[in-house]
N, C-alpha and C positions, 0 to 999 in steps of 0.2 A: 504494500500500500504506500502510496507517496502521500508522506505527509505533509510535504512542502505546497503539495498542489490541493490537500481537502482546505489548508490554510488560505489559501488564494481566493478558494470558492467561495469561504466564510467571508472572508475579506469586501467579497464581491456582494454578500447580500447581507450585511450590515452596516451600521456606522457605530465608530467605537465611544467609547463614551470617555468624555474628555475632562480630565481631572484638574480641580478647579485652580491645584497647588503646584508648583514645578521646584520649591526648595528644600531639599533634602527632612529636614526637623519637620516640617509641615506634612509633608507626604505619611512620615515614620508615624507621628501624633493620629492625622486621619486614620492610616493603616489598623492602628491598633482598636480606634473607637469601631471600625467597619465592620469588624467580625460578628455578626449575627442580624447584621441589621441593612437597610433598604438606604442606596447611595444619597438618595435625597434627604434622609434623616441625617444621613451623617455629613452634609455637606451644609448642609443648613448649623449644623449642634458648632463643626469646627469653623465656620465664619464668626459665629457666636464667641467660642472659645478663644481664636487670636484677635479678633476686637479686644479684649481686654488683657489677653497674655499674648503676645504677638512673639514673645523669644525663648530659648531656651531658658536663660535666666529668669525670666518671666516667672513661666510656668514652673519653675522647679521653687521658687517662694510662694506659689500659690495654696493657699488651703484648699484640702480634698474635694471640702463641702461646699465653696464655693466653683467647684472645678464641675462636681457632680450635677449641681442645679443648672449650669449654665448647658452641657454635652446632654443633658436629660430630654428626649425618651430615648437614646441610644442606647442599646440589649446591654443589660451586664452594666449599667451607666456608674453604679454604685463602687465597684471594682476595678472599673476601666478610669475612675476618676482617681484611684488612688493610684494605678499605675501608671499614669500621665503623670505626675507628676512627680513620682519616683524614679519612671526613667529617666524625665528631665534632670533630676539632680546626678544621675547616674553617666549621663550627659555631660555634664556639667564639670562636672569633678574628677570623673577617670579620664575621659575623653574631653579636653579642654574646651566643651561648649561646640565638638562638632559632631555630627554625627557619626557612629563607625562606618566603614566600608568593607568590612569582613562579615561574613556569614556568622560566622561561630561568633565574634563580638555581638551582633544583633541578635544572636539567640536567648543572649544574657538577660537584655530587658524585658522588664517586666510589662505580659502581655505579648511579645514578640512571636510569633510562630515562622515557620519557615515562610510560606504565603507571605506577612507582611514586610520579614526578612528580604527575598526577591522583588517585592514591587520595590521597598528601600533602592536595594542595588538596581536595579532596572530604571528607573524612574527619577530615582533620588541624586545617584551616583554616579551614574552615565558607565557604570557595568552591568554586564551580562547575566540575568536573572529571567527563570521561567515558573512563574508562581502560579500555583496550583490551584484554586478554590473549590466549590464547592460545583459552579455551571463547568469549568474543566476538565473536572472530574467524570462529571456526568457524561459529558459529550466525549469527552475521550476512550471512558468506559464502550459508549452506544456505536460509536464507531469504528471502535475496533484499532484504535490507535495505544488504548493502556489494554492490559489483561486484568490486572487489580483493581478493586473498590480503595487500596490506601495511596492516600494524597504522596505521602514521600516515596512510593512506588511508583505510581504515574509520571510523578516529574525525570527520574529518570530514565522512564520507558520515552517520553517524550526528549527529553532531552539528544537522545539515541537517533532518533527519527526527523528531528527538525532541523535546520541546520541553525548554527549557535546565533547567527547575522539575524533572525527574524526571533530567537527567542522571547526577548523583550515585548516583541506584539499575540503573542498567541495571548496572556490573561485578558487582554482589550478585546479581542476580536470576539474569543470565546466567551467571554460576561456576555457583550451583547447579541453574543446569538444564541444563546441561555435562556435571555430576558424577553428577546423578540420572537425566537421563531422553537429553540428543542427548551421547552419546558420542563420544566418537571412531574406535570400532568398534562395530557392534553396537549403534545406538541404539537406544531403546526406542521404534521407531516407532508400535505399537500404542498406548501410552497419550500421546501425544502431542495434543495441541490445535491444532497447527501445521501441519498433512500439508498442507492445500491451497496452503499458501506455499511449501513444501520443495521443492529440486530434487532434492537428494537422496533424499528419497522418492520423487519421481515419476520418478528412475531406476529405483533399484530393483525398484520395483512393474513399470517395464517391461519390467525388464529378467526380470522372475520369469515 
């Protein structure tokens, strides 16, 4: 299966969704608030949030509870507000107020998973990062591109199959073609480009 060419196709029937932040600490902060929750909350809670803590320093003197109230209804907001601002000082303090650019460093902070880790370096850092979530997952499963249902499985089945120059774009591509067209119920198998790779479809169809 060529992977480089099901990416083209996605490429071709979505737009990707365009992240509101482009500076490394800002990206990391949203990253971690996004886990569980809908881009629009969390793009709304962090405009919130750097209106009034706009820096690392910032936010690493902030109180939880004011950190909590302002990122709220972000999933987990109660937890996610104490880790914002733990990372920040962690930020702060080991790493002289810049972000890391290591994997295993960003694994450290609190809240970090590998996913937020990757879009950091992808997005943040201008390195090489192929982050996994939860619509990548799926669609890589459905199509035949991972063998696994686990996220650190898949990113290296993927990583194997894409070539490294485009990794940075498969999390964009695939979120929104997650969002718009392979659902997690109710994909929109008709306008799809995909069907002959899908196993999911060639259930269904068989099973109809």
């Amino acid at each position: 299966m060529d992977a480089d060419l099901i990416l083209g196709k996605i490429e071709k029937m979505v737009d990707p969704h365009i992240a509101i932040w482009d500076d490394a600490f800002r990206i990391l902060i949203t990253g971690i608030m996004s886990t569980r929750t809908k881009d629009e909350v969390t793009d709304r809670a962090s405009l919130r949030l750097f209106c009034k803590f706009p820096s690392v320093k910032a936010l690493a003197g902030a109180s939880p509870s004011v950190v909590r109230d302002l990122i709220k209804p972000v999933g987990f907001y109660r937890t996610k507000a104490v880790d914002l601002v733990e990372t920040s000082n962690i930020i702060l303090k080991k790493h002289r107020g810049r972000v890391p650019d290591r994997m295993e460093d960003l694994l450290e902070l609190p809240g970090v998973g590998r996913k937020v880790a990757n879009i950091v370096l992808s997005e943040g850092v201008g390195k090489d990062g192929l982050a996994v979530d939860t619509h990548v997952q799926r669609i890589s499963f459905r199509i035949g591109l991972s063998s696994s249902e686990k996220p650190e499985v898949t990113e290296e089945q993927l990583k194997k199959k894409i070539p490294r120059e485009r990794w940075n774009e498969v999390n964009s591509y695939f979120v929104e073609f997650g969002k718009q067209i392979c659902k997690p119920i109710t994909p929109r198998c008709n306008e799809c480009g995909l069907k002959k790779y899908c196993r999911y479809w060639r259930d269904h169809e068989n099973s109809g």
